[in-house]
Each structure stands twice: as structure tokens, then as C-alpha cells.
C-alpha positions in Angstrom: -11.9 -24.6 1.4 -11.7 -22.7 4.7 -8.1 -23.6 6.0 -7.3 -21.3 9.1 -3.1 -21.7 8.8 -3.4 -20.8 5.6 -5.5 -17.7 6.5 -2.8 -17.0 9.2 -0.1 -17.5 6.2 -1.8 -14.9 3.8 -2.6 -12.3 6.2 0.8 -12.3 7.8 2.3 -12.1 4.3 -0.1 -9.4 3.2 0.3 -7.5 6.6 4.5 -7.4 5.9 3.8 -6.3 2.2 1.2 -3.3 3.0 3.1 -2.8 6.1 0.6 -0.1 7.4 2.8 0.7 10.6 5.5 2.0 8.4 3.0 3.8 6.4 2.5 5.7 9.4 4.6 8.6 8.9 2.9 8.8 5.1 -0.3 8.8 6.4 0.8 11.9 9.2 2.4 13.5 6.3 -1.1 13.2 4.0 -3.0 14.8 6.9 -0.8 17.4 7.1 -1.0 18.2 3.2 -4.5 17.3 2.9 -6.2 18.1 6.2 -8.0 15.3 6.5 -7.9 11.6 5.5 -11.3 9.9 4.6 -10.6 6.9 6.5 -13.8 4.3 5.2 -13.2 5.5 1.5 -9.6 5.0 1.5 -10.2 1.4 3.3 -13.2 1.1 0.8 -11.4 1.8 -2.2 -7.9 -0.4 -1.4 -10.5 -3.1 -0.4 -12.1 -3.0 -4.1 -8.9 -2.7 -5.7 -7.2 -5.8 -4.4 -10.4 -8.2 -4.1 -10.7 -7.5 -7.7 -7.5 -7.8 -8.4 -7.4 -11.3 -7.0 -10.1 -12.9 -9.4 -9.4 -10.6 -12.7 -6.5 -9.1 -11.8 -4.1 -11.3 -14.2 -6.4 -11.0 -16.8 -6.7 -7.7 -16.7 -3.1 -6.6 -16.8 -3.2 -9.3 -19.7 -6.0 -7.3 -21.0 -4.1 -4.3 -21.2 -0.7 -6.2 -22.6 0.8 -5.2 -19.2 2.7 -8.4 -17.4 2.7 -8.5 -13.7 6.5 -7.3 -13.7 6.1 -4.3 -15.6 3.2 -3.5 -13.0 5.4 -4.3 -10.2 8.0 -1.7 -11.7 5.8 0.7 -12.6 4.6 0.8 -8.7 8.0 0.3 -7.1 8.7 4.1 -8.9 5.8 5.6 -7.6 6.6 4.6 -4.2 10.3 5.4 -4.7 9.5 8.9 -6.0 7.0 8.9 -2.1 10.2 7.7 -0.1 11.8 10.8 -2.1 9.4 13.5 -0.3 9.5 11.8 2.9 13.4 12.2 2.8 13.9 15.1 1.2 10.6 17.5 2.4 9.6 18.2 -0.8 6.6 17.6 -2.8 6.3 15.6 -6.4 3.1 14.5 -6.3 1.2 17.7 -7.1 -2.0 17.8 -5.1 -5.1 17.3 -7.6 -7.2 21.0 -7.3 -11.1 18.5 -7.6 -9.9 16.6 -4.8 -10.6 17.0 -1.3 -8.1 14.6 0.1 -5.6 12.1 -0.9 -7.5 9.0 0.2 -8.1 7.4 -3.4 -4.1 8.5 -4.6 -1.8 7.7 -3.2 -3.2 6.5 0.2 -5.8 3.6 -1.0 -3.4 3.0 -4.5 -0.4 2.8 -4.5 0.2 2.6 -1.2 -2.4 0.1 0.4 -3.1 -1.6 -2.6 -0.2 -1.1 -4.7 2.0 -3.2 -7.0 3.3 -4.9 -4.4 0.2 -6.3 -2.6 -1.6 -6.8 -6.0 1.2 -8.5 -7.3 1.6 -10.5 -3.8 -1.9 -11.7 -4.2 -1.2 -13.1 -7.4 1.6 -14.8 -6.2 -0.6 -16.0 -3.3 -3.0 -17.5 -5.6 -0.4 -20.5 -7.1 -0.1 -22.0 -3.2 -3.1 -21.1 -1.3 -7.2 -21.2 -2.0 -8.7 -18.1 -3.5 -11.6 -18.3 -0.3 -8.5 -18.0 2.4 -6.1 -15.4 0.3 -9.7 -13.5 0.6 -10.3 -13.5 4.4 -7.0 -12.3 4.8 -7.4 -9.6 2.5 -10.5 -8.6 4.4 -8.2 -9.0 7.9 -5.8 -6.5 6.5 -8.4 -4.4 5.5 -9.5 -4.0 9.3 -6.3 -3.5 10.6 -5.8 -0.7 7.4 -8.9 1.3 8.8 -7.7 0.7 12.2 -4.3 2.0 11.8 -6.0 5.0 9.7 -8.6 5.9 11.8 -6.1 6.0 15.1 -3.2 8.0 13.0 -4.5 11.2 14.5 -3.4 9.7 18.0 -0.2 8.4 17.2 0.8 11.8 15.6 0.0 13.2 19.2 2.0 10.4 21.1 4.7 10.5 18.5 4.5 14.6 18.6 6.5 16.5 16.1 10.1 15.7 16.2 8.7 12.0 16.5 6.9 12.2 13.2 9.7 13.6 11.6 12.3 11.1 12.6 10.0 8.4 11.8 9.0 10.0 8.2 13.0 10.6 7.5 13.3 6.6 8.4 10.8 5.2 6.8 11.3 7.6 3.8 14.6 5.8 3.3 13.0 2.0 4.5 10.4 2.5 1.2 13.2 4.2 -1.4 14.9 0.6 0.0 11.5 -1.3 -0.4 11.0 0.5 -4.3 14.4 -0.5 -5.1 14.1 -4.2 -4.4 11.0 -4.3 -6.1 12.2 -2.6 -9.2 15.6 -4.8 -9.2 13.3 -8.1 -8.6 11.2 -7.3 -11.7 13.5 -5.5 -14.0 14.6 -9.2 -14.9 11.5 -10.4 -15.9 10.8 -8.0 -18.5 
């Protein structure tokens, strides 16, 4: 059951798909809209998201008559039309007037736990134990609060011009990302 190379395994390929240091710049730029970013909800929320997803999450899309590609695509264009504004400085996601910060959309889903992690857990499910694709989800999860909680002081070391480099680069590095998710699943459907 508890098998710690395949713990390693999962949380080093979970940590590459959330890839929460190149959601940096993302994160800067929420604050900025948003004022503030509720770090434990978002963490919270993300957490729910993709431990459910790994014990109903098949049957749920299944559910719905929604296969795991057409989820996949449908979350490779939200973060494409994200990469957009990051590039481009302008806004498409229009900020929800109830809300009092973008932690639950698009910080916690699609971005934390979005179709690529949920569909990377399914994945994981077919070569490693449910019990060690879960401690790495909760892993991730630590370094996800870590990484928000500490954005404030890595705006300040990065400072202005630093954030804006970085948000133009990674902009472009998730329009890339969107694409090869949305070319590796258009087949499939």
C-alpha cells in the first residue's frame, strides 16, 4: 500500500503539471486585480476538487456524458484564454461583482486543479495505488499554500519590471501548455 518511490513518482508528476512556480506571475496578477488572495480557501478548495476527483472523478464526467478528453479540452481553453491576458494586458475573465477574490475561479479551478491535474490523476490511477497518488496530492497541496502564501514576497523581490517579464513569459509558456493539451485531446474525441 504505502510505497514511498511511488509517492516521489506522483508528486513530482503532479508538481510539473500544477507547476505553481510558473503560476507565479498569475497569482501577482490576481492580487493585483483582486486585492487579496485567500490563501487556505483557495488551497482548501483545489484540495477538495482533485481528492474527489481521484475516487469519483471518472464516474462523474461519465455521469455527466463528458469523457476525460473533452474535459481536458474544455480546460486547456480556459487556460489559453489566461495565457491571453497575461500576454496581451487585458482582461476576459470578467471579475464576478458577489465575489471578494478570485481564490475559488480561476486560482483553486482551473488553475491548481484544472483539467490537467484532474485528468493527470486519472491517468495516475492505471500505474500507481490510489493511497500513494493521494499523499502526493496532499504534498502538492502544501507546496500550493506555500507558494501562495509567500507570493506577496516574491512580488517584492521580483519588483515590477520583474513581474512583468515573468507574466509576459509565462503568459506565452501556458498559451504553449493550453495548446498541447488541446492538440493531445482533440484526437480522442
Amino acid at each position: 500500500m504505502f510505497d514511498f518511490k511511488e509517492i516521489v513518482s506522483v508528486s513530482l508528476i503532479l508538481f510539473s503539471v500544477i507547476d505553481m512556480m510558473g503560476n507565479i506571475p498569475i497569482i501577482i496578477n490576481l492580487r493585483a486585480k483582486e486585492g487579496h488572495i485567500e490563501s487556505e480557501k483557495a488551497t482548501l478548495v483545489a484540495g477538495v476538487i482533485m481528492i474527489a476527483f481521484l475516487f469519483v472523478g471518472e464516474k462523474l464526467l461519465g455521469l455527466l456524458g463528458i469523457d476525460v478528453a473533452s474535459f481536458a479540452v474544455a480546460g486547456a481553453l480556459v487556460i489559453f484564454f489566461l495565457g491571453l491576458e497575461m500576454i496581451l494586458g487585458i482582461t476576459i475573465f470578467k471579475e464576478d461583482p458577489n465575489s471578494t477574490s478570485g481564490s475559488i475561479v480561476p486560482l483553486a479551478f482551473p488553475l491548481i486543479a484544472g483539467a490537467g491535474s484532474l485528468t493527470t490523476i486519472l491517468s495516475l490511477k492505471a500505474a500507481y495505488g490510489q493511497f500513494n497518488i493521494l499523499i502526493g496530492i496532499i504534498l502538492n497541496l502544501v507546496l500550493v499554500y506555500a507558494v501562495l502564501k509567500g507570493s506577496k514576497w516574491i512580488q517584492s523581490k521580483l519588483g515590477d519590471n520583474g513581474t512583468g517579464v515573468l507574466r509576459k513569459i509565462f503568459g506565452i509558456i501556458l498559451l504553449a501548455i493550453s495548446i498541447r493539451l488541446f492538440k493531445d485531446n482533440i484526437m480522442n474525441l
